[in-house]
C-alpha positions as CSV (number, residue, x, y, z in Angstrom):
1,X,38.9,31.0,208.4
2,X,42.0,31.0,207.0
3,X,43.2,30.6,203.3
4,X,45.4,28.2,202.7
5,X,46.1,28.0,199.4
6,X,49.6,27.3,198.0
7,X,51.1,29.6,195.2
8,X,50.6,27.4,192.9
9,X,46.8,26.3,193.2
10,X,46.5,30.2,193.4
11,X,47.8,30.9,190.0
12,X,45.9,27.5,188.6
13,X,42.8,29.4,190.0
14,X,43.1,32.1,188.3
15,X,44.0,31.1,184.9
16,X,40.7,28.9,185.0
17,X,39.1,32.2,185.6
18,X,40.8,34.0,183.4
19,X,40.1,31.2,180.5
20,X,36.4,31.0,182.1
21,X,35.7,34.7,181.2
22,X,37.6,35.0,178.1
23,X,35.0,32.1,177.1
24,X,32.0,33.6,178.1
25,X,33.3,37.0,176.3
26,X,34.1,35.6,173.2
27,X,30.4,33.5,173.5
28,X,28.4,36.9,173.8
29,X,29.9,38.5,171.3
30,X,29.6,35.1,168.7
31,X,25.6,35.2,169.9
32,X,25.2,38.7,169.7
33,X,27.1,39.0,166.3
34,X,29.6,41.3,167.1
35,X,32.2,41.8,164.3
36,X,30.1,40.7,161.6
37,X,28.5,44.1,159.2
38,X,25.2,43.1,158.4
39,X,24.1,45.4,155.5
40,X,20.8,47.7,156.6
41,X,17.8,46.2,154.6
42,X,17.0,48.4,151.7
43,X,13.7,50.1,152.1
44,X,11.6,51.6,148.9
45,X,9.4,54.8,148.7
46,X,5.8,55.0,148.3
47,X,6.3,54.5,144.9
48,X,8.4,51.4,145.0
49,X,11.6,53.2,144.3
50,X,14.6,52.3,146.0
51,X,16.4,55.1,144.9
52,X,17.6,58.3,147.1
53,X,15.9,61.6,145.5
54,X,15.6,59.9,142.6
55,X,13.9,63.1,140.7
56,X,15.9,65.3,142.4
57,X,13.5,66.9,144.7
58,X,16.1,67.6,146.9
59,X,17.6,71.4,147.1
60,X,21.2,69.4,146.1
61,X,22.2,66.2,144.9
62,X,21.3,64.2,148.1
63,X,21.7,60.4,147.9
64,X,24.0,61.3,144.9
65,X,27.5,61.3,143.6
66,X,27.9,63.4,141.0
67,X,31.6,63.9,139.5
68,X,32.3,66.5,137.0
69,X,35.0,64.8,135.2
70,X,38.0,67.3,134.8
71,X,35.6,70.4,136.2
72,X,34.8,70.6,132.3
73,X,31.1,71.3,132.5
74,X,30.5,74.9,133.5
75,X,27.2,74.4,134.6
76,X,26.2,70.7,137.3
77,X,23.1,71.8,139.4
78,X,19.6,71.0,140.6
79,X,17.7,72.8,137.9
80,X,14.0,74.0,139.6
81,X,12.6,74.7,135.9
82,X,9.4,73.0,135.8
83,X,8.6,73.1,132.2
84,X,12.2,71.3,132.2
85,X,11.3,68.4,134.7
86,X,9.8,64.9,133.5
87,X,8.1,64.6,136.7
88,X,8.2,67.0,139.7
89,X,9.6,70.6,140.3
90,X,13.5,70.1,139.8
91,X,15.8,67.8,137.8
92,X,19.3,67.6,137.1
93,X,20.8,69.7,134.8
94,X,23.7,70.5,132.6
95,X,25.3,72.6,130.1
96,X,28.7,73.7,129.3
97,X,29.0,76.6,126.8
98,X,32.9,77.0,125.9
99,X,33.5,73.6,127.4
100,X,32.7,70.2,126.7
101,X,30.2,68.3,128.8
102,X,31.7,65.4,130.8
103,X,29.9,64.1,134.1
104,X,28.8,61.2,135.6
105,X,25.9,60.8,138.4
106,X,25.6,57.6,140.8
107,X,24.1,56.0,143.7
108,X,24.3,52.6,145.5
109,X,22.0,50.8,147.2
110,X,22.9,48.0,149.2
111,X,20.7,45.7,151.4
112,X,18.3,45.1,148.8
113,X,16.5,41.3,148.7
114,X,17.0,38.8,146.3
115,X,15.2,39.0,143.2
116,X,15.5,41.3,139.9
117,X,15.5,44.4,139.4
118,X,14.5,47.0,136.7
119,X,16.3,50.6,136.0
120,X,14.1,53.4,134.5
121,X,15.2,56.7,133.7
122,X,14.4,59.6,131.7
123,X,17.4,62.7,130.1
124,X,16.3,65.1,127.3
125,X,18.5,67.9,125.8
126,X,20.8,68.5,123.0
127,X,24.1,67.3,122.2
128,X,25.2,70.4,120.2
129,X,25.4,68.3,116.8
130,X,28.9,66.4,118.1
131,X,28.1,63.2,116.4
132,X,30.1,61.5,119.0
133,X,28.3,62.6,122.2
134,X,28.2,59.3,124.6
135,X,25.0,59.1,126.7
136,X,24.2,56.0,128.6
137,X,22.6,55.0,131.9
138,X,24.0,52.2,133.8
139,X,24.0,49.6,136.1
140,X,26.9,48.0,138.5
141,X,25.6,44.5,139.4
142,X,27.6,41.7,140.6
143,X,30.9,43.7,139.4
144,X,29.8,44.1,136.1
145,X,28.8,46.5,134.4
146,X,25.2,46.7,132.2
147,X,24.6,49.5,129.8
148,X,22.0,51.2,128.0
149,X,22.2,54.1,125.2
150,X,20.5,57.3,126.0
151,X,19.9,60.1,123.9
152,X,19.3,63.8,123.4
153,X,16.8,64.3,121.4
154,X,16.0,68.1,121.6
155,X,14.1,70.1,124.2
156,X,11.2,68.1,126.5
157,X,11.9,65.6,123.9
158,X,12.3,63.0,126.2
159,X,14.1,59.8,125.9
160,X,13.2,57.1,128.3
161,X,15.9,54.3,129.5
162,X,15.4,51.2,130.8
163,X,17.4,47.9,132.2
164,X,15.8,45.1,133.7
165,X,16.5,41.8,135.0
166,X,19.0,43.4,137.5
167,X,19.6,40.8,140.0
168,X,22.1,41.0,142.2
169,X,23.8,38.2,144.2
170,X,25.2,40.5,147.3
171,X,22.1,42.8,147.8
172,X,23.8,45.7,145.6
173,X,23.4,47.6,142.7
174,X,24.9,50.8,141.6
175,X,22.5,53.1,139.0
176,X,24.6,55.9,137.5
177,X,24.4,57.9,134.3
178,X,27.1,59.4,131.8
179,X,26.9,62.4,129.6
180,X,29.9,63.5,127.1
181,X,29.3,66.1,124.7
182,X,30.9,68.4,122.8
183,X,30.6,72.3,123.7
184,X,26.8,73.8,123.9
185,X,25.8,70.7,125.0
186,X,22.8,70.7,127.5
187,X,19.8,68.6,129.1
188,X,18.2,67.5,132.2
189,X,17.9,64.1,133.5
190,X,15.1,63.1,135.8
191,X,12.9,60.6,137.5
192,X,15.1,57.6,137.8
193,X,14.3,55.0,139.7
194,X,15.0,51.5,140.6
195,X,12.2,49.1,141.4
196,X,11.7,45.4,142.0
197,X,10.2,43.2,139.2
């Protein structure tokens, strides 16, 4: 059998099958979602903590980002003390001695559900008598920011933070903490977690 197709009803053929599989392209990708980030469902420990070795259990500062603002504090590590821990074998310590202290710590969860949240965590330590030491935890919901005073109260004394009512619109919430003191300032902070309400 023979073909006999003009020129012109060949390229009319193929543009139909060009537009036909261009369609059914753009079709499988709308159904199966393609260029669309879905955000990975946040998923709590056993304890209900959505946090990332939030009593930092960890040999470093997995699931963290810690930033020692202007390298100032001589001394940013996981601290395996015990007697130095709220909970657990190792927390997160600091102390500068010739320096001042000047850090901040943070994680981000994303995917959580709706509802509210509540922020609990726990820092004890001196501040070296600088009367204008600035300790706070803190949470980064909706693109604001929420904060609550901390304070270093002397050793194992600890002082025990708390925000609630964290409820974010976009499934995210950063946690963080800040500690600026003057030299011979020191502490550990520990046991943070984030939990539903």
């Amino acid at each position: 059998m023979i073909n006999c197709l003009s020129d012109r009803e060949r390229r009319n053929t193929m543009k139909k099958r060009w537009v036909a599989i261009v369609l059914a392209v753009a079709m499988l990708m709308t159904a199966a979602g393609c260029g669309k980030k879905e955000a990975a469902k946040a998923e709590p420990d056993a304890n209900g903590n959505y946090l990332v070795n939030g009593s930092f259990e960890e040999a470093d500062f997995t699931g963290w980002t810690v930033t020692n603002i202007d390298d100032v504090t001589e001394e940013l590590n996981i601290y395996d003390r015990e007697t130095d821990c709220y909970e657990g074998v190792q927390s997160l310590h600091f102390y500068s001695g010739s320096s001042n202290v000047n850090f901040t710590a943070e994680q981000t969860v994303s995917g959580l559900e709706e509802g509210t949240y509540k922020l609990t965590a726990h820092i004890q330590g001196d501040a070296a008598g600088d009367e204008n030491a600035s300790v706070y935890f803190y949470a980064v919901v909706n693109g604001e920011e929420i904060k609550v005073d901390a304070g270093l109260n002397g050793y194992v004394n600890w002082y025990t933070a708390e925000l609630t009512g964290l409820a974010p619109t976009n499934g995210e919430i950063t946690v963080g903490v800040s500690v600026t003191t003057a030299p011979g300032g020191w502490g550990t902070i520990d046991d943070i977690s984030l939990v539903r309400e």
